[in-house]
C-alpha positions as CSV (number, residue, x, y, z in Angstrom):
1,X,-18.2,-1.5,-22.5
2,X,-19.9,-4.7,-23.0
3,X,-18.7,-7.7,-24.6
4,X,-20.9,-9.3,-27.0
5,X,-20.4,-13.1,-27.3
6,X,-20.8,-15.5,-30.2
7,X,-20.7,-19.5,-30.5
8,X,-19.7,-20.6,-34.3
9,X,-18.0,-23.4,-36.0
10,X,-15.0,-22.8,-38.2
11,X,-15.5,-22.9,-42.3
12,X,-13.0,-24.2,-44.6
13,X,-11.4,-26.8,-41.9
14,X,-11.6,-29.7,-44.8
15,X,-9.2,-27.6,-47.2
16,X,-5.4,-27.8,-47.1
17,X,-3.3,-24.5,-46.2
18,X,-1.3,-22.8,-49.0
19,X,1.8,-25.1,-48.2
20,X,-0.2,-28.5,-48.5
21,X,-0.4,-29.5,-45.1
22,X,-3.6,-30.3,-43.4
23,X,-5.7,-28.3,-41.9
24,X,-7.0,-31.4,-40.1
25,X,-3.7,-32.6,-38.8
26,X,-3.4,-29.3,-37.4
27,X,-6.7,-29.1,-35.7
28,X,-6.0,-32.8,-34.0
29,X,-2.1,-32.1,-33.0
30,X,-2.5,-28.1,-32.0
31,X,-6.3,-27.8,-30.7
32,X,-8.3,-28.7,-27.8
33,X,-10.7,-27.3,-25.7
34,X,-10.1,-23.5,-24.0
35,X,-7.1,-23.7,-27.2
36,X,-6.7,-19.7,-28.2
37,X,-7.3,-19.0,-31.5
38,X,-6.2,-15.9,-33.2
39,X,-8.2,-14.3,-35.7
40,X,-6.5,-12.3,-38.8
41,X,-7.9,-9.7,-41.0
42,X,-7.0,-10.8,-45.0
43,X,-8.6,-7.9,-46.6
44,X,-6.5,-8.7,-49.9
45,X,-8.3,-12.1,-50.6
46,X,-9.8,-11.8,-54.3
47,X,-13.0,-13.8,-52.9
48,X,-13.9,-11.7,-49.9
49,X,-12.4,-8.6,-48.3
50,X,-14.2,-9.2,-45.1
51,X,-12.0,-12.8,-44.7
52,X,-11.3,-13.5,-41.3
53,X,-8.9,-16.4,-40.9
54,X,-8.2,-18.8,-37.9
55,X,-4.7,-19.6,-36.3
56,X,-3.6,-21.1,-33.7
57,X,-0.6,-21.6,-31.9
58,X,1.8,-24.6,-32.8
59,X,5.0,-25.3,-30.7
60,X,8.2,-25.2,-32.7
61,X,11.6,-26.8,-32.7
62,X,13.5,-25.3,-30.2
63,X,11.0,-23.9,-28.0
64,X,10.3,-21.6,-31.1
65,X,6.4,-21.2,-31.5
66,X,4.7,-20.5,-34.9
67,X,1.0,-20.4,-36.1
68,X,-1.1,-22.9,-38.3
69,X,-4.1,-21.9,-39.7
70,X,-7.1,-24.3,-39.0
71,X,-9.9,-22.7,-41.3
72,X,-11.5,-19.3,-41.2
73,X,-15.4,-17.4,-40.1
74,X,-18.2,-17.8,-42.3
75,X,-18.3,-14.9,-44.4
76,X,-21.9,-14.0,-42.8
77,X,-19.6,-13.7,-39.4
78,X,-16.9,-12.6,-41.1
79,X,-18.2,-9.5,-42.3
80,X,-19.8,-8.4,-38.9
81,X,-15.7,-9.2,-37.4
82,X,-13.8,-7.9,-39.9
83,X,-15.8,-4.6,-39.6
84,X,-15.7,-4.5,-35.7
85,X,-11.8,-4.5,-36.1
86,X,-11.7,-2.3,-39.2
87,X,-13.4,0.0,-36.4
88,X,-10.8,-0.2,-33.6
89,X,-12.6,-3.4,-32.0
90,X,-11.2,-6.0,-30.6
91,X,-12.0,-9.3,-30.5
92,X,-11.2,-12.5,-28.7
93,X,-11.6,-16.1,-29.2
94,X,-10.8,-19.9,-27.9
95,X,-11.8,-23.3,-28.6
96,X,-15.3,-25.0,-27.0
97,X,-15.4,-28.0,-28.6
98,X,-13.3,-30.3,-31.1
99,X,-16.4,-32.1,-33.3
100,X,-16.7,-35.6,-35.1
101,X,-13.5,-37.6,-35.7
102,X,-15.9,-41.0,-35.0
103,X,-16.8,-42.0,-38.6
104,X,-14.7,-43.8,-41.0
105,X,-13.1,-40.4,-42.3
106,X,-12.2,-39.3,-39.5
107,X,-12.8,-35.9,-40.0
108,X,-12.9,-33.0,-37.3
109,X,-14.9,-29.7,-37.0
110,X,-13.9,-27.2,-34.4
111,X,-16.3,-25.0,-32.4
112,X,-15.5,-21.5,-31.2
113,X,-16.6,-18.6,-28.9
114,X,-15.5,-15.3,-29.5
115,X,-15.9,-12.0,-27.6
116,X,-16.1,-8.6,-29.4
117,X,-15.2,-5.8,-27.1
């Protein structure tokens, strides 16, 4: 089988996480180019049961590792994902490019490729 692949940016990078801490402090501590990203289904959110969120890895005390979220798909994208792995799909993904940072607010965006299989 084939591998399609897609190029997007992540949505919702601006926002803060459910526990208040920054999605953008994330993305500039935990991400870089090649980074992995893992994508989860949330099929419960009240706004859209095709959200796909994006995590990343984020080294722990103690050699422990956890996972930050750094935004999640546009729901155009989102849709198409969450009902490739609703099928039995799979899908892979990893960091291109870490965007902006150069104007006074500092604020990153975050480029990914992803490979549904």
């Amino acid at each position: 089988m084939t591998a399609e692949t897609i190029h997007a940016k992540v949505a919702g990078v601006n926002f803060k996480n459910p526990d208040g801490r920054s999605r953008q402090q994330h993305i500039r501590k935990y991400c870089g180019t090649a980074t992995p990203v893992i994508l989860r289904r949330d099929p419960g959110n009240a706004r859209d049961k095709n959200t796909v969120e994006v995590w990343v890895s984020a080294p722990g005390l103690l050699f422990q590792q956890s996972e930050v979220q750094i935004g999640l798909l546009d729901p155009q994208l989102a849709a198409s994902i969450a009902d490739h792995i609703d099928h039995g799909g799979t899908v892979t993904a990893e960091i291109t490019e870490i965007t902006g940072g150069r104007r006074a607010d500092g604020l990153v965006g975050v480029n990914i490729v992803l490979r549904k299989r």
